[in-house]
MARNU-107528 format. One record per residue (C-alpha): chain; residue number from 0; residue in three letters; y, x, z. Coordinates in steps of 0.2 Angstrom, whole numbers, padded with zeros to 4 digits. Layout:
BEGIN
+-----+-----+------+-------+-------+-------+
! mol ! seq ! type ! north !  east !    up !
+-----+-----+------+-------+-------+-------+
!   A ! NUM !  ALA !     Y !     X !     Z !
...
+-----+-----+------+-------+-------+-------+
END
This chain:
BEGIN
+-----+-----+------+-------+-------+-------+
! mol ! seq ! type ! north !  east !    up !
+-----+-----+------+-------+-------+-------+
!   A !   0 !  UNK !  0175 ! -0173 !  0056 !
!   A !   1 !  UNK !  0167 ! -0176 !  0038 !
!   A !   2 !  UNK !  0170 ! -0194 !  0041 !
!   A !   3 !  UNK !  0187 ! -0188 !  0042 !
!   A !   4 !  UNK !  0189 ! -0176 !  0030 !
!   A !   5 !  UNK !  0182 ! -0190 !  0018 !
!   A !   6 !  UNK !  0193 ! -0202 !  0021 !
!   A !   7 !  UNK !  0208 ! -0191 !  0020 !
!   A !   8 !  UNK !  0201 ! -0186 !  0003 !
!   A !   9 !  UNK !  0198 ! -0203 ! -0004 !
!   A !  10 !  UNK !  0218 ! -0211 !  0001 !
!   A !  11 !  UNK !  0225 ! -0194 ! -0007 !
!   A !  12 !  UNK !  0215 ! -0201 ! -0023 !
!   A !  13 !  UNK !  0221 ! -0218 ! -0019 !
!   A !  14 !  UNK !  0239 ! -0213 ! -0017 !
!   A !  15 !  UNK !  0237 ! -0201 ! -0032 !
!   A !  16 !  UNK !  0235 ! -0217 ! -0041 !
!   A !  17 !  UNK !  0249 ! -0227 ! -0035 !
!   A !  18 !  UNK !  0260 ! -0211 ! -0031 !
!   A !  19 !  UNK !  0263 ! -0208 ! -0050 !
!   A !  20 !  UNK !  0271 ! -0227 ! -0052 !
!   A !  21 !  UNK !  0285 ! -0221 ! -0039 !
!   A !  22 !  UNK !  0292 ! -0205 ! -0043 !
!   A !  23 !  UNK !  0292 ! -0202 ! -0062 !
!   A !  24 !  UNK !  0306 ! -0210 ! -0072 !
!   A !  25 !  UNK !  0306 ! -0226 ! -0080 !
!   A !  26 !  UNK !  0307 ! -0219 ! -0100 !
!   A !  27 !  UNK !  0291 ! -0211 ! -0097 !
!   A !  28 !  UNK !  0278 ! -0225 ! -0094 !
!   A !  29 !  UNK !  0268 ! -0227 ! -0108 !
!   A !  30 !  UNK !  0255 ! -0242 ! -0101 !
!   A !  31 !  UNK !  0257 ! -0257 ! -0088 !
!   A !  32 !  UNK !  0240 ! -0258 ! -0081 !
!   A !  33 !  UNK !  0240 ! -0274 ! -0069 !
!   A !  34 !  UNK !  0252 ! -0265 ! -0055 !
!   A !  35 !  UNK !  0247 ! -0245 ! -0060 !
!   A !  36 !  UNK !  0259 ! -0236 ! -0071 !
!   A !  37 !  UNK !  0252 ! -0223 ! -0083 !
!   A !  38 !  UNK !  0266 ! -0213 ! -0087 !
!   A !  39 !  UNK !  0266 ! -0198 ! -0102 !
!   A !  40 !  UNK !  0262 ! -0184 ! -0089 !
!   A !  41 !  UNK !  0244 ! -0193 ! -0081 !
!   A !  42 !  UNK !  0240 ! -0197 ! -0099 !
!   A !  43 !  UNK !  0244 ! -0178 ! -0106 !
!   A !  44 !  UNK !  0233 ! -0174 ! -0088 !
!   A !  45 !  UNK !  0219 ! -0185 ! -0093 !
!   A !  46 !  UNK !  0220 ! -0179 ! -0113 !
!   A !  47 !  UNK !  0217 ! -0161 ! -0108 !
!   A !  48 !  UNK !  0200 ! -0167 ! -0100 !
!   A !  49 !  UNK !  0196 ! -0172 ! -0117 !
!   A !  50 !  UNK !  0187 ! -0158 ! -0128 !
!   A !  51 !  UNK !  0197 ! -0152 ! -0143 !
!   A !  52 !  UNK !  0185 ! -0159 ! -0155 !
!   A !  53 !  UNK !  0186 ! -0176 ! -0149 !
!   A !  54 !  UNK !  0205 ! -0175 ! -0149 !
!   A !  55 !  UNK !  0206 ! -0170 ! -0166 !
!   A !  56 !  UNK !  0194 ! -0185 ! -0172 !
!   A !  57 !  UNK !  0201 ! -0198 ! -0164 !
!   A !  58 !  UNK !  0219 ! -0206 ! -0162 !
!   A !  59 !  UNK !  0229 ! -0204 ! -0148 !
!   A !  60 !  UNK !  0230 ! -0223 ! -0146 !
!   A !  61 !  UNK !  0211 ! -0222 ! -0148 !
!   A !  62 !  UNK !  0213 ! -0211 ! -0130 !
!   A !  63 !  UNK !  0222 ! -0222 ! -0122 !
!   A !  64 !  UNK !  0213 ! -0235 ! -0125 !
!   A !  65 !  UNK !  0201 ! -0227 ! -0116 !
!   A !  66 !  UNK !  0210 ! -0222 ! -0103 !
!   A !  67 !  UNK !  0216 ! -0239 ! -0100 !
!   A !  68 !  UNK !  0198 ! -0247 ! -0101 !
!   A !  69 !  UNK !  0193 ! -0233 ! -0088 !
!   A !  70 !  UNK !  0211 ! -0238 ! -0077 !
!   A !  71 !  UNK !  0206 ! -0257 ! -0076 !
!   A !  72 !  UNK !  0189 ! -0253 ! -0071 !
!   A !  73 !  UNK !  0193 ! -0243 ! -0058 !
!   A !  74 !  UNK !  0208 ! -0255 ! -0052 !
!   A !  75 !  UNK !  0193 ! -0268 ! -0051 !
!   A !  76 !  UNK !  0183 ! -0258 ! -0044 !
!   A !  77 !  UNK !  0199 ! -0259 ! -0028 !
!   A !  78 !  UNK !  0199 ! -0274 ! -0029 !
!   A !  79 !  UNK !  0180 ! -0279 ! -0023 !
!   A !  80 !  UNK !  0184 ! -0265 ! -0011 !
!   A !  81 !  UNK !  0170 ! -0252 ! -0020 !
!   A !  82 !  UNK !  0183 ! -0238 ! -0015 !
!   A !  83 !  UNK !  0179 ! -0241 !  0005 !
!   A !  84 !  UNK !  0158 ! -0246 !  0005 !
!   A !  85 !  UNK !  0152 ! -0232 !  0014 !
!   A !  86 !  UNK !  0139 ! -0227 !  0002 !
!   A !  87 !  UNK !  0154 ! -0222 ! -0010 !
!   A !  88 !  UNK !  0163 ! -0215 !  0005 !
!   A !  89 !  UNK !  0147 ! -0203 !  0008 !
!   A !  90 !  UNK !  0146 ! -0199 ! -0012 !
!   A !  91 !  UNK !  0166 ! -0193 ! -0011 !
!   A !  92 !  UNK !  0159 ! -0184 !  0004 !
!   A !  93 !  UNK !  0145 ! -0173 ! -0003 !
!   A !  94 !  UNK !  0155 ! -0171 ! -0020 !
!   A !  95 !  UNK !  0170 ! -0164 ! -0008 !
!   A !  96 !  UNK !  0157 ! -0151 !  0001 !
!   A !  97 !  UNK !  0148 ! -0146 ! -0014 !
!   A !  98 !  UNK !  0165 ! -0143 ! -0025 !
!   A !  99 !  UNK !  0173 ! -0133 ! -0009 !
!   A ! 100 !  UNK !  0157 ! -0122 ! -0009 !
!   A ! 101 !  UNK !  0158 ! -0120 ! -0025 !
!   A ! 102 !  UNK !  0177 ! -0114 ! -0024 !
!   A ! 103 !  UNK !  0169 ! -0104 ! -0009 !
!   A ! 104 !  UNK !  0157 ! -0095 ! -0018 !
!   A ! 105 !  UNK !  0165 ! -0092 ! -0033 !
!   A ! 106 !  UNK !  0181 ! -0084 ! -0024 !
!   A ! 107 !  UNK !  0169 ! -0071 ! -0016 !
!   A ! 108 !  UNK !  0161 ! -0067 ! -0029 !
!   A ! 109 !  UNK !  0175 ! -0063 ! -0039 !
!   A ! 110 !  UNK !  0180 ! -0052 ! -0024 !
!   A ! 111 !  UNK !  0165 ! -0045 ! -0023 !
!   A ! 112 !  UNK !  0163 ! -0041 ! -0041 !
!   A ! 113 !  UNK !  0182 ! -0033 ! -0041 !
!   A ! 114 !  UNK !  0176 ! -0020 ! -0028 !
!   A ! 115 !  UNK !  0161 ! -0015 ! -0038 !
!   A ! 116 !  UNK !  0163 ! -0005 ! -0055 !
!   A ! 117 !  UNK !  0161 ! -0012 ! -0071 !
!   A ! 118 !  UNK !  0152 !  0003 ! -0077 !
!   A ! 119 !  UNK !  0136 !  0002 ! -0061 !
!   A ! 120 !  UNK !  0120 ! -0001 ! -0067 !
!   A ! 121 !  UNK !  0115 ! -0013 ! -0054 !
!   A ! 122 !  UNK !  0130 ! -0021 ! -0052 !
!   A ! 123 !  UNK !  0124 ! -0040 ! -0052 !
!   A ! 124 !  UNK !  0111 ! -0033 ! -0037 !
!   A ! 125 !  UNK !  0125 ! -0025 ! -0029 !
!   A ! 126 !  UNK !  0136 ! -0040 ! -0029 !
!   A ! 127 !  UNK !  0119 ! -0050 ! -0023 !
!   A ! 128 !  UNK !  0116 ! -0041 ! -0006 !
!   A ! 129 !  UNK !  0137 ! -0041 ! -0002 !
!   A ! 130 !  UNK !  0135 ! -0058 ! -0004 !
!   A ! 131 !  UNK !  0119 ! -0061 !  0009 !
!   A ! 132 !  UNK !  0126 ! -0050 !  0021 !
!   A ! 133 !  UNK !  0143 ! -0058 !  0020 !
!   A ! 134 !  UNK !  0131 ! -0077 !  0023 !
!   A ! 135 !  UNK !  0124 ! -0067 !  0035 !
!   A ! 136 !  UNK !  0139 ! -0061 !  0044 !
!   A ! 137 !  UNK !  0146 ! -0081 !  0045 !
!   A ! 138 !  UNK !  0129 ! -0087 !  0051 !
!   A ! 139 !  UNK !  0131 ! -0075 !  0068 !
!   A ! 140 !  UNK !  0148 ! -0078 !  0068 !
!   A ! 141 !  UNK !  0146 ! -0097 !  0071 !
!   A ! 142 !  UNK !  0140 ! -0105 !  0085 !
!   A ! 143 !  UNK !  0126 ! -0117 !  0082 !
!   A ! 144 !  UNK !  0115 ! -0130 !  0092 !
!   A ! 145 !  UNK !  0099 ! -0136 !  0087 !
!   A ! 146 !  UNK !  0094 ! -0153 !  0096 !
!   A ! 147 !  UNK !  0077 ! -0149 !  0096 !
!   A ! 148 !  UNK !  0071 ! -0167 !  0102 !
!   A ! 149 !  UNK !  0079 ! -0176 !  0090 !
!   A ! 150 !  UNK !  0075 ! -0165 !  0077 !
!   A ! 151 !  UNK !  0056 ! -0168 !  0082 !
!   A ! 152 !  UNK !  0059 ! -0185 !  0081 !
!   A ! 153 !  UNK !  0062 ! -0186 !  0063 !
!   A ! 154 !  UNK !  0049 ! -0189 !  0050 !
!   A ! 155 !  UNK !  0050 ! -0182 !  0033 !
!   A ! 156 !  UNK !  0039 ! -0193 !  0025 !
+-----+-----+------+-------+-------+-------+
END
Protein backbone atom coordinates (compact mmCIF):
# COMPACT_ATOMS: atom_id res chain seq x y z
CA UNK A 1 0.00 0.00 0.00
CA UNK A 2 3.13 2.46 0.59
CA UNK A 3 4.71 1.16 -2.52
CA UNK A 4 1.57 2.47 -3.97
CA UNK A 5 0.99 5.56 -2.24
CA UNK A 6 4.61 6.23 -3.37
CA UNK A 7 4.45 5.89 -6.61
CA UNK A 8 1.21 7.75 -7.03
CA UNK A 9 3.13 10.50 -5.28
CA UNK A 10 6.17 10.49 -7.44
CA UNK A 11 4.14 10.57 -11.19
CA UNK A 12 1.80 13.58 -9.62
CA UNK A 13 5.56 15.23 -9.33
CA UNK A 14 6.31 14.02 -12.61
CA UNK A 15 3.33 15.12 -14.28
CA UNK A 16 3.48 18.44 -12.27
CA UNK A 17 6.48 18.87 -14.36
CA UNK A 18 5.33 18.14 -17.66
CA UNK A 19 1.60 19.19 -16.75
CA UNK A 20 2.54 22.99 -16.74
CA UNK A 21 3.93 22.76 -20.44
CA UNK A 22 0.26 21.95 -21.65
CA UNK A 23 -2.26 24.12 -20.12
CA UNK A 24 -0.85 27.59 -19.63
CA UNK A 25 -0.74 29.89 -22.52
CA UNK A 26 2.04 30.36 -24.96
CA UNK A 27 2.79 34.31 -23.86
CA UNK A 28 3.65 33.20 -20.56
CA UNK A 29 6.61 30.91 -20.98
CA UNK A 30 9.61 32.43 -19.87
CA UNK A 31 12.32 29.47 -20.42
CA UNK A 32 12.79 26.46 -22.85
CA UNK A 33 14.47 23.97 -20.90
CA UNK A 34 15.20 20.84 -23.33
CA UNK A 35 11.29 19.81 -23.59
CA UNK A 36 10.08 21.47 -20.04
CA UNK A 37 8.42 24.70 -20.19
CA UNK A 38 8.92 27.12 -17.30
CA UNK A 39 6.13 29.46 -17.70
CA UNK A 40 5.80 33.04 -15.23
CA UNK A 41 3.39 31.23 -12.83
CA UNK A 42 6.18 28.12 -11.87
CA UNK A 43 8.85 30.74 -11.85
CA UNK A 44 6.68 33.33 -9.30
CA UNK A 45 6.03 29.69 -7.48
CA UNK A 46 9.62 28.87 -7.21
CA UNK A 47 10.54 32.77 -6.27
CA UNK A 48 8.40 32.76 -3.22
CA UNK A 49 10.65 29.80 -1.99
CA UNK A 50 13.40 32.26 -2.06
CA UNK A 51 13.75 34.48 1.22
CA UNK A 52 13.16 38.22 0.84
CA UNK A 53 16.65 38.99 1.55
CA UNK A 54 17.96 36.92 -1.30
CA UNK A 55 15.42 38.44 -3.52
CA UNK A 56 16.26 41.80 -2.97
CA UNK A 57 20.09 41.12 -3.52
CA UNK A 58 20.07 39.36 -6.46
CA UNK A 59 18.41 39.79 -10.10
CA UNK A 60 15.61 38.25 -11.15
CA UNK A 61 17.58 36.83 -14.09
CA UNK A 62 20.15 35.87 -11.53
CA UNK A 63 17.05 33.45 -10.12
CA UNK A 64 16.28 32.04 -12.97
CA UNK A 65 19.28 31.15 -13.76
CA UNK A 66 19.18 29.19 -10.90
CA UNK A 67 16.07 27.90 -11.39
CA UNK A 68 17.14 26.76 -14.86
CA UNK A 69 20.54 25.00 -13.61
CA UNK A 70 18.36 23.20 -10.88
CA UNK A 71 15.49 22.21 -14.10
CA UNK A 72 18.37 20.66 -16.17
CA UNK A 73 19.63 18.67 -13.40
CA UNK A 74 16.68 17.45 -12.45
CA UNK A 75 15.57 16.57 -16.28
CA UNK A 76 18.95 14.73 -16.25
CA UNK A 77 18.52 13.24 -13.47
CA UNK A 78 15.08 11.53 -15.72
CA UNK A 79 16.94 10.90 -18.12
CA UNK A 80 19.31 8.18 -16.23
CA UNK A 81 16.09 7.10 -14.67
CA UNK A 82 17.20 8.51 -10.97
CA UNK A 83 13.41 9.25 -10.50
CA UNK A 84 12.43 5.33 -10.56
CA UNK A 85 15.63 3.49 -8.50
CA UNK A 86 14.03 2.44 -5.62
CA UNK A 87 16.25 3.92 -3.23
CA UNK A 88 14.75 7.24 -4.22
CA UNK A 89 11.33 5.75 -4.55
CA UNK A 90 11.85 4.77 -0.58
CA UNK A 91 13.18 8.48 0.13
CA UNK A 92 9.88 9.99 -1.57
CA UNK A 93 8.30 7.41 0.73
CA UNK A 94 9.49 8.46 4.09
CA UNK A 95 9.49 12.26 3.11
CA UNK A 96 5.53 11.59 2.13
CA UNK A 97 4.85 9.74 5.76
CA UNK A 98 6.91 12.18 7.74
CA UNK A 99 5.30 15.41 6.02
CA UNK A 100 1.62 13.87 6.50
CA UNK A 101 2.40 13.29 10.25
CA UNK A 102 3.42 16.37 10.45
CA UNK A 103 0.19 17.85 8.87
CA UNK A 104 -1.39 15.21 11.13
CA UNK A 105 0.06 16.50 14.25
CA UNK A 106 -0.14 19.94 13.63
CA UNK A 107 -4.00 19.96 12.73
CA UNK A 108 -4.66 18.45 16.23
CA UNK A 109 -2.78 20.43 17.84
CA UNK A 110 -4.35 23.40 16.66
CA UNK A 111 -7.67 21.80 17.52
CA UNK A 112 -6.61 20.90 20.58
CA UNK A 113 -5.10 24.24 21.57
CA UNK A 114 -8.54 26.03 20.31
CA UNK A 115 -10.49 24.08 22.89
CA UNK A 116 -8.21 25.10 25.78
CA UNK A 117 -8.18 28.81 27.03
CA UNK A 118 -5.62 31.11 26.21
CA UNK A 119 -5.61 32.40 29.78
CA UNK A 120 -4.88 28.47 31.63
CA UNK A 121 -1.82 28.22 33.34
CA UNK A 122 -1.05 24.79 32.24
CA UNK A 123 -2.12 24.91 28.96
CA UNK A 124 0.86 23.39 27.01
CA UNK A 125 0.36 20.35 29.71
CA UNK A 126 -3.20 20.28 28.91
CA UNK A 127 -2.83 20.27 25.36
CA UNK A 128 0.00 17.38 25.98
CA UNK A 129 -2.17 14.75 27.73
CA UNK A 130 -5.31 15.45 24.97
CA UNK A 131 -2.82 14.63 22.57
CA UNK A 132 -1.61 11.09 24.16
CA UNK A 133 -4.99 10.15 24.88
CA UNK A 134 -6.10 11.01 21.50
CA UNK A 135 -2.49 8.41 20.20
CA UNK A 136 -3.89 6.44 22.59
CA UNK A 137 -7.50 6.17 21.51
CA UNK A 138 -6.08 5.48 17.43
CA UNK A 139 -3.76 2.79 18.78
CA UNK A 140 -6.92 0.67 20.32
CA UNK A 141 -8.92 1.77 17.65
CA UNK A 142 -6.68 -0.18 15.08
CA UNK A 143 -6.08 -3.48 14.63
CA UNK A 144 -2.56 -4.77 14.70
CA UNK A 145 -0.51 -7.99 14.18
CA UNK A 146 2.75 -8.62 15.37
CA UNK A 147 4.56 -11.67 13.64
CA UNK A 148 6.32 -12.54 16.50
CA UNK A 149 8.65 -15.05 14.46
CA UNK A 150 9.80 -12.97 12.12
CA UNK A 151 10.27 -10.44 14.40
CA UNK A 152 12.49 -12.76 16.45
CA UNK A 153 14.39 -13.31 13.64
CA UNK A 154 15.73 -10.00 13.11
CA UNK A 155 19.04 -8.86 14.33
CA UNK A 156 19.63 -5.31 15.42
CA UNK A 157 23.07 -5.41 15.27
Amino acid sequence: MNRILCLLFSAAVLLGLQGCTRNAPKGDVIAAIGNYSLYRDDFMSELSLYPPAYREEFSKEQILNEIIQKKVLLLEAQRLGLDKDPQFMKMIERFWEQSLLRSLLEMKSREILSSIPETDKDRNLEASEKMRKWVEELEKSTPVTINKEVLQKIDLK
